[in-house]
C-alpha angles and dihedrals in degrees: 000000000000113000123198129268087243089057091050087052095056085046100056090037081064089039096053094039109040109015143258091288097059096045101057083044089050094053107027097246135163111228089250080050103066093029081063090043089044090051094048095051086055093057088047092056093247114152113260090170120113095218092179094058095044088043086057091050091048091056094049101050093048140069120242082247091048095046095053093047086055080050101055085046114275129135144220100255107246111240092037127096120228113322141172105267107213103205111191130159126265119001113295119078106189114208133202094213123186131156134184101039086174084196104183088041119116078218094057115096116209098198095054089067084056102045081049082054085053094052097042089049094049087048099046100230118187099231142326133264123197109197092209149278094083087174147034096250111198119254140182096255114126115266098355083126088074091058083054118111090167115041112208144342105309097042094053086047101053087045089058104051090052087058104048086035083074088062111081101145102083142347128279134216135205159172132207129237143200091285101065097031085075088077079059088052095046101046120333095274106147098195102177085054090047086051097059087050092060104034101058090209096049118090131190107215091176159301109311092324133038138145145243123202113223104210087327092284107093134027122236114201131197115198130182111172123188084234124123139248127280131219090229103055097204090048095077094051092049089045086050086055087040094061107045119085120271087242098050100045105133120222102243132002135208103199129201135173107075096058090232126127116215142148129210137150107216126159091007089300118130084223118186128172104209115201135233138292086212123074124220118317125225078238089045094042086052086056095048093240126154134221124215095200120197145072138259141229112205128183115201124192117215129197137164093283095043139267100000095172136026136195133162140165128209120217108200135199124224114192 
């Protein structure tokens, strides 16, 4: 015998708010009943979806931050597994971005962080990225011990955490290197992890790459790599893009690990390769590799179809 649509609607409200048993008990069903019932209110377009339950698991799996840019209409980038998703008004998004830290280094600095801090808090950035190597790290070579100011991993911990500690404004976000992935070597310490447990702003998105989802609309990802130099500067970076799936190309990346600074667009990515925060090494100075010591500030645009725009300054050190 047909039923209305109506009918059908009362049956799948039951169904949604008390359950399958009390259901069949309300209206008198047989189980083959109502999975008829339940077929045929899916071929009449009537909702079959528990949206508070799926609201519930929404809200668990997301972030306060992440929750209001979905609400505001962004959306999780198909191809990415779970990221922070960054909501801000308008189109541009302005970012303090660093990378190779080096703390624990006698060729880290600590007060050029914090002038950084200066610059990005004049500048209002919406929050911070760190492209990896936040600290020294300690390694076997022969007499890096001596470039060491901070001996170890809880010295270059707790370093670290008295440094960030200084940054309240925003968050920062950040990814670790080689550097510190020889804790991991050594003995499973993974100290840019152990960082983000202790500083509440600071958060680890992953080991030498990770993402960050702008509204929702367009991907921003920090890469560090445990590659080499290249003669050409600009020759690592298009090698980088080269390399990455058509499907999972980001739409912009901030890039550590070489200490050079450099800005190119290849394969549709807003690529730039951001420095380093610690000048030449006694290692880097016998290989007769430059540094390119200093910080950015980039402004990205984002629309509907992605990063439309794209700005950035470089703020060098010289000595």
């Amino acid at each position: 015998m047909a039923v209305s649509k109506e009918y059908l609607q009362k049956v799948i409200a039951v169904w949604l708010s008390e359950g399958e048993e009390a259901t069949l008990k309300q209206f008198n069903l047989p189980k083959e009943t109502f999975n008829r019932y339940y077929r045929r209110a899916k071929e009449l377009g009537i909702s079959t979806t528990d949206k508070g339950r799926l609201i519930s698991q929404i809200i668990q799996n997301y972030t306060e931050k992440e929750l209001e840019a979905i609400a505001k209409g962004g959306r999780i980038v198909p191809g990415y597994g779970k990221v922070p998703v960054i909501s801000f008004e308008g189109e541009r998004i302005r970012i303090g971005a660093m990378t190779d830290t080096h703390i624990g280094s006698i060729k880290m600095i600590p007060d050029r962080i914090y002038q950084a801090f200066e610059v990005f808090r004049k500048e209002k950035v919406d929050f911070i990225t760190h492209s990896g190597d936040v600290t020294e790290g300690m390694s076997n070579r022969p007499g890096h011990v001596y470039e060491l100011s901070a001996i170890g991993y809880d010295a270059q911990k707790e370093l670290s955490k008295e440094i960030f500690s200084q940054w309240t404004d925003t968050d920062i976000y950040a990814i670790d290197g080689n550097h510190d992935r020889w804790y991991i070597k050594s003995n499973g310490a993974k100290i840019v992890k152990d960082i983000s447990d202790i500083v509440p702003n600071f958060h680890f998105l992953g080991h030498d790459e990770g993402d960050i989802s702008l509204k929702g609309k367009a991907v921003l990802k920090l890469w560090h790599g445990e590659d080499g130099n290249s003669y050409a500067l600009s020759y690592r970076l298009q090698k980088i893009l080269e390399s990455l799936t058509g499907g999972e190309k980001p739409n912009a990346m901030l890039v550590g690990h070489t200490h050079k600074y450099v800005d190119i667009f290849e394969r549709h990515v807003f690529c730039t390769s951001v420095g380093a925060m610690q000048s030449q090494t006694p290692w880097m100075r016998g290989k007769r590799i430059a540094s390119h010591t200093g910080f950015a500030i980039v402004d990205y645009w984002v629309n509907d179809k992605g990063i439309c725009k794209k700005t950035h300054t470089w703020y060098p050190f010289y000595s």
